[in-house]
C-alpha positions in Angstrom: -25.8 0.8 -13.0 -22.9 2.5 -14.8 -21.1 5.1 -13.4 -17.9 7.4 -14.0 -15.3 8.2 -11.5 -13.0 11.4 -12.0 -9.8 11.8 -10.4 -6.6 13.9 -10.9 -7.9 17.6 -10.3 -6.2 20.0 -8.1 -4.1 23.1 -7.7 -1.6 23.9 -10.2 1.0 27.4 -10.9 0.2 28.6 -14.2 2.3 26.5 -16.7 1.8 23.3 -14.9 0.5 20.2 -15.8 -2.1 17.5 -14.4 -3.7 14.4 -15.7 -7.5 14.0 -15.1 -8.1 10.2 -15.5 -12.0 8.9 -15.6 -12.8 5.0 -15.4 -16.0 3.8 -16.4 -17.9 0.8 -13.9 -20.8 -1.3 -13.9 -22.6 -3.6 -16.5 -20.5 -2.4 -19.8 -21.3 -3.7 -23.4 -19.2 -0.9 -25.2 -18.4 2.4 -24.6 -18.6 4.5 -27.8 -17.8 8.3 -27.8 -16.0 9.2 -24.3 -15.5 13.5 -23.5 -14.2 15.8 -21.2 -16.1 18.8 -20.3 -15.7 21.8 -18.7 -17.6 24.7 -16.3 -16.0 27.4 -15.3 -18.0 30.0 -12.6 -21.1 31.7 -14.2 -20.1 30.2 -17.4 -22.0 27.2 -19.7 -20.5 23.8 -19.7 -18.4 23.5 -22.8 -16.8 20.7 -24.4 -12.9 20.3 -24.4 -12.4 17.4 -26.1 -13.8 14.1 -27.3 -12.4 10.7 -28.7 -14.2 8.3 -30.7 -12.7 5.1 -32.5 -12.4 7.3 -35.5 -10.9 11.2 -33.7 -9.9 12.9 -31.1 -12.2 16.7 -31.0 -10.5 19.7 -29.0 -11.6 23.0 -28.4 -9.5 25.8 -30.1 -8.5 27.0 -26.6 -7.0 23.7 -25.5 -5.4 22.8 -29.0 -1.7 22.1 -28.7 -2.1 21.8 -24.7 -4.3 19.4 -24.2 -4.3 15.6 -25.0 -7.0 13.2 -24.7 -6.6 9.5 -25.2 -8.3 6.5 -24.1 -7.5 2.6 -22.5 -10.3 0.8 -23.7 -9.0 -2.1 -22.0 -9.8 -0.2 -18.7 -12.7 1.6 -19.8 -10.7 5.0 -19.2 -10.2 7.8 -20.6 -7.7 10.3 -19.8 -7.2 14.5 -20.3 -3.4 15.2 -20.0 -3.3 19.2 -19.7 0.0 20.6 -19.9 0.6 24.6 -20.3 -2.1 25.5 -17.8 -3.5 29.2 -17.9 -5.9 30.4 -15.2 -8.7 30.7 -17.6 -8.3 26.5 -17.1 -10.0 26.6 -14.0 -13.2 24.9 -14.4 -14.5 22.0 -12.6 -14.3 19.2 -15.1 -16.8 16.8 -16.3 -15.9 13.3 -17.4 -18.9 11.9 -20.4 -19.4 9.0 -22.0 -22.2 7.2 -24.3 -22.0 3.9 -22.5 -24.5 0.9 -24.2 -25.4 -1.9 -21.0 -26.9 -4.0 -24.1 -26.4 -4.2 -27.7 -29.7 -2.5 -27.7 -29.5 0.3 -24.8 -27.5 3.3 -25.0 -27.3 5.8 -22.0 -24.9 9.5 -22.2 -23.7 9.5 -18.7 -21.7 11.7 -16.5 -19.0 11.8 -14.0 -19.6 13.9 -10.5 -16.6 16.6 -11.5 -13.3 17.3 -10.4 -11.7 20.7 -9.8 -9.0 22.1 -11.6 -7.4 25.6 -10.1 -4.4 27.3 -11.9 -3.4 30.1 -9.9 -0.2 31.6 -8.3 
């Protein structure tokens, strides 16, 4: 069983910074494409940014903000969010496309972690 593990969420002023980290467990072969998501209150989950071997993928609200980066060597991958606004609060969704076997794949999910930016 794989399984992803967010931490690093919390309560921030506008203008702040946190660091979401998420570490991937279990039966690994290779983790491909690894993504932080985001779902704000009565809103649709949207992505904020991805990393691949090949790119890193941000949204245009979180460009110039935002950084995503990855330690494959600890199967973790990492959101470092500087310049926070309040329209940043979200709880936030680690994903990654984790393959047990060179033959099975599986998109998987973290449980969330809350991020507040408020006064």
């Amino acid at each position: 069983q794989v399984q992803l593990v967010e931490s690093g969420g919390g309560l921030v002023q506008p203008g702040g910074s946190l660091r979401l980290s998420c570490a991937a467990s279990g039966i690994i072969y290779r983790i491909y494409i690894m993504g932080w998501y985001r779902q704000a209150p009565g809103k649709q989950r949207e992505v904020v940014a991805t990393i691949s071997s090949e790119n890193t993928n941000y949204v245009d609200s979180v460009k110039g903000r935002f950084t995503i980066s990855r330690d494959n060597a600890k199967n973790t991958v990492y959101l470092q969010m500087s310049s926070l606004k309040p329209e940043d609060t979200a709880v936030y969704y680690c994903n990654a496309e984790i393959a047990t076997t060179y033959w099975a794949r599986k998109n998987t999910w973290g449980q969330g972690t809350q991020v507040t930016v408020s006064s």
